[in-house]
C-alpha positions in Angstrom: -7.6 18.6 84.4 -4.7 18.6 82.4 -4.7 15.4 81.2 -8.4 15.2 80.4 -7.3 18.1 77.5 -4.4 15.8 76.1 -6.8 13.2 75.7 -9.1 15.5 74.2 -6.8 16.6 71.7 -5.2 13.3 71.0 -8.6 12.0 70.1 -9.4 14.9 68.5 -6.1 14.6 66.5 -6.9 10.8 66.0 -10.1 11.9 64.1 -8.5 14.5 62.3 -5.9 11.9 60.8 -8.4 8.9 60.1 -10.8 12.1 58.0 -7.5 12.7 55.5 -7.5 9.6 54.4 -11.0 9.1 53.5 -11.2 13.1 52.2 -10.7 12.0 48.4 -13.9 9.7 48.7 -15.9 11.8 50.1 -14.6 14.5 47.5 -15.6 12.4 44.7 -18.9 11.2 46.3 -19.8 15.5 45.9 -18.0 16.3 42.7 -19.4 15.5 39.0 -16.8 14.3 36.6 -15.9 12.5 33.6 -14.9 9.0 32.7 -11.7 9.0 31.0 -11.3 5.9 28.3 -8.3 5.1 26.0 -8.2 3.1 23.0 -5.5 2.1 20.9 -6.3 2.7 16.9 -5.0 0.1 14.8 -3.0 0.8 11.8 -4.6 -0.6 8.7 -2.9 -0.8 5.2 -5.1 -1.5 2.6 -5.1 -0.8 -1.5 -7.6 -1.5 -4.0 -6.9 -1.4 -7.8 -10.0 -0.9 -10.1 -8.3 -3.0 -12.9 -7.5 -6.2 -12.0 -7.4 -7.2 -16.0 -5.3 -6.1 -19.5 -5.8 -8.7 -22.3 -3.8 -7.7 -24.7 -4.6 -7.9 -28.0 -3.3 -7.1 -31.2 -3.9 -7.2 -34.8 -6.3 -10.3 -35.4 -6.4 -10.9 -31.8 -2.7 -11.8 -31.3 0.4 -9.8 -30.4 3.1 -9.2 -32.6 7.2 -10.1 -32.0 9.4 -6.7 -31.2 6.2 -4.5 -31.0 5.2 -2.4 -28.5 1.4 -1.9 -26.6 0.0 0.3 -24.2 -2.9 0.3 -22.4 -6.2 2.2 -23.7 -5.8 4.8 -21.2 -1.7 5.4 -21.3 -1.2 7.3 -17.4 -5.0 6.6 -16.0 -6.0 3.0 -16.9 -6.0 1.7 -13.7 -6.6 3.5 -10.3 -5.0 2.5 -6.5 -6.9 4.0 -3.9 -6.1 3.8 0.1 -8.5 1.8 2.0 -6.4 2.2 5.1 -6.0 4.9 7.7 -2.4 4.6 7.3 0.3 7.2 5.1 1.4 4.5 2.2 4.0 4.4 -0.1 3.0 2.5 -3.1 5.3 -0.3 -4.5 5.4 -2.5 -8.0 7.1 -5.6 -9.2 6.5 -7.9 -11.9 7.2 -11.4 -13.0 8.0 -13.8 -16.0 5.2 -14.4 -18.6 4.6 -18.4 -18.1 2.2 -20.1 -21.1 -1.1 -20.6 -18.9 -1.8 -24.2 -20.9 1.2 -25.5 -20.9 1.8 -29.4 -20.8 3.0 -30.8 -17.1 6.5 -31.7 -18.8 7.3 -28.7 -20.3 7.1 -24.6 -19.0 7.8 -22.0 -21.3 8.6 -18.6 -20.6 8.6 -15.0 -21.5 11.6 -13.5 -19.0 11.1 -9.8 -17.9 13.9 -7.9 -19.1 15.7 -5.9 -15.7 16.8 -3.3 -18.1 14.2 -2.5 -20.8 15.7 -4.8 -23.5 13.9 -7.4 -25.0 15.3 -9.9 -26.4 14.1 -14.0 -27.8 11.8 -14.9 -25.2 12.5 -11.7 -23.0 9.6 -9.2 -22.9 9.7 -5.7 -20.8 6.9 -3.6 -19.1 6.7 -0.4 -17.8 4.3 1.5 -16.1 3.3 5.3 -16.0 1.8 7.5 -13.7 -1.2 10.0 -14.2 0.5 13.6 -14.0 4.1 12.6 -14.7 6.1 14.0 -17.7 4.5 13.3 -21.1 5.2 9.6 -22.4 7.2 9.2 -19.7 7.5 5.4 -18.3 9.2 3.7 -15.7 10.6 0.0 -15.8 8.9 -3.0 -13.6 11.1 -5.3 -12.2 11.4 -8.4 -10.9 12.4 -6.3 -7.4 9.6 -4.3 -6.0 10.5 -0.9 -6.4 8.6 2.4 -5.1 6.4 3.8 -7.9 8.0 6.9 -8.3 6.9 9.8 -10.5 10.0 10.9 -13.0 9.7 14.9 -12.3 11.8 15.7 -9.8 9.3 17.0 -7.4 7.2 14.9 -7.1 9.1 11.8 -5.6 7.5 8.5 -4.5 3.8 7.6 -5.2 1.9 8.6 -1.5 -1.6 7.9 -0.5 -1.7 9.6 2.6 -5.2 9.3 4.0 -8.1 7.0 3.5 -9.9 7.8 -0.3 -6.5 8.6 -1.3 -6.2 7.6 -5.4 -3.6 7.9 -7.9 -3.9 6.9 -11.8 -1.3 4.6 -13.9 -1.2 3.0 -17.1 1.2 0.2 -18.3 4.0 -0.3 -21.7 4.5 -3.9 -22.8 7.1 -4.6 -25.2 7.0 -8.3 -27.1 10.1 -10.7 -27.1 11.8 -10.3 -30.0 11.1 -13.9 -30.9 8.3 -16.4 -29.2 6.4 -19.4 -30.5 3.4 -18.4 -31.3 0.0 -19.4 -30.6 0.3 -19.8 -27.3 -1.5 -17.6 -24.0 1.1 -16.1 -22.0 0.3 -14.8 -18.3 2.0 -12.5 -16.0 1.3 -11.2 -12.7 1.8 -7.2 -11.8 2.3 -7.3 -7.8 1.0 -3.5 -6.3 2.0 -3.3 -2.5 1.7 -0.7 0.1 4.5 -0.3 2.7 3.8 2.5 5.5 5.6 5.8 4.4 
């Protein structure tokens, strides 16, 4: 009789063991639950400018040496806005002015002055931020360079979140000297750069 109960209870304890291992089936065979599903978001950097454009024009049509133009609306001419999802700080650089119909043989050039001064053939731009100080203008470079506001607490230009806008206008200042009749073309680079 004795060993009929310590086969009983081994097989007994057999059963028990092979039940634990199936008891978080059958658990979730009873249970209601929930599907977990994870995604990773993409970060996207995007800009739009609503001005893609300034013809400038002066007196009869033509710009003038040594004189100075803004643009019709001097801090809200143009607007960026953030077509990300992304926290951007906004960045600027400019380029020589090259004569769009020039002959194959020959390019001339307007230079963009690096410190404001113009100069024969050298030419400066500025741009200025909606909000800033009054008539206050910062120089565009041939280096990009965070659009910054010139109050001192307001730092770097930020779109953080999609619909995000800020306003600028732009400063030109002729060469000094330049051969006239001629189209001149430069290209204003606006960049985004995660902040």
């Amino acid at each position: 009789m004795q060993q009929m109960k310590i086969r009983v209870i081994t097989i007994l304890l057999a059963i028990i063991l092979a039940a634990i291992a199936y008891l978080p089936v059958m658990a979730e065979d009873n249970s209601t639950g929930g599907t977990t599903i994870t995604v990773n978001t993409e970060s996207v950097m995007a800009i739009s400018l609503d001005k893609t454009e300034w013809k400038l024009e002066g007196e009869g049509g033509f710009v003038s040496l040594n004189t100075t133009y803004k643009t019709d609306l001097p801090a809200s001419w143009c607007t960026i806005t953030n077509e990300g999802n992304s926290n951007m700080t906004i960045f600027i650089k400019g380029d020589d002015a090259k004569w769009v119909d020039h002959p194959p043989d020959y390019e001339y050039k307007w230079f963009l002055s690096g410190s404001g001064d113009n100069a024969k053939n050298v030419y400066a731009l500025w741009y200025h931020i909606k909000g800033d100080t009054a008539d206050s203008y910062s120089l565009i470079t041939k280096t990009e360079t965070a659009m910054e506001w010139t109050k001192n607490t307001k730092g770097m230009l930020n779109l953080r979140a999609h619909g995000d806008a800020e306003q600028f206008g732009l400063k030109l200042l002729t060469p000094t000297y330049f051969i006239g009749g001629r189209t001149m073309q430069t290209t204003i680079i606006i960049s985004a750069v995660a902040a």
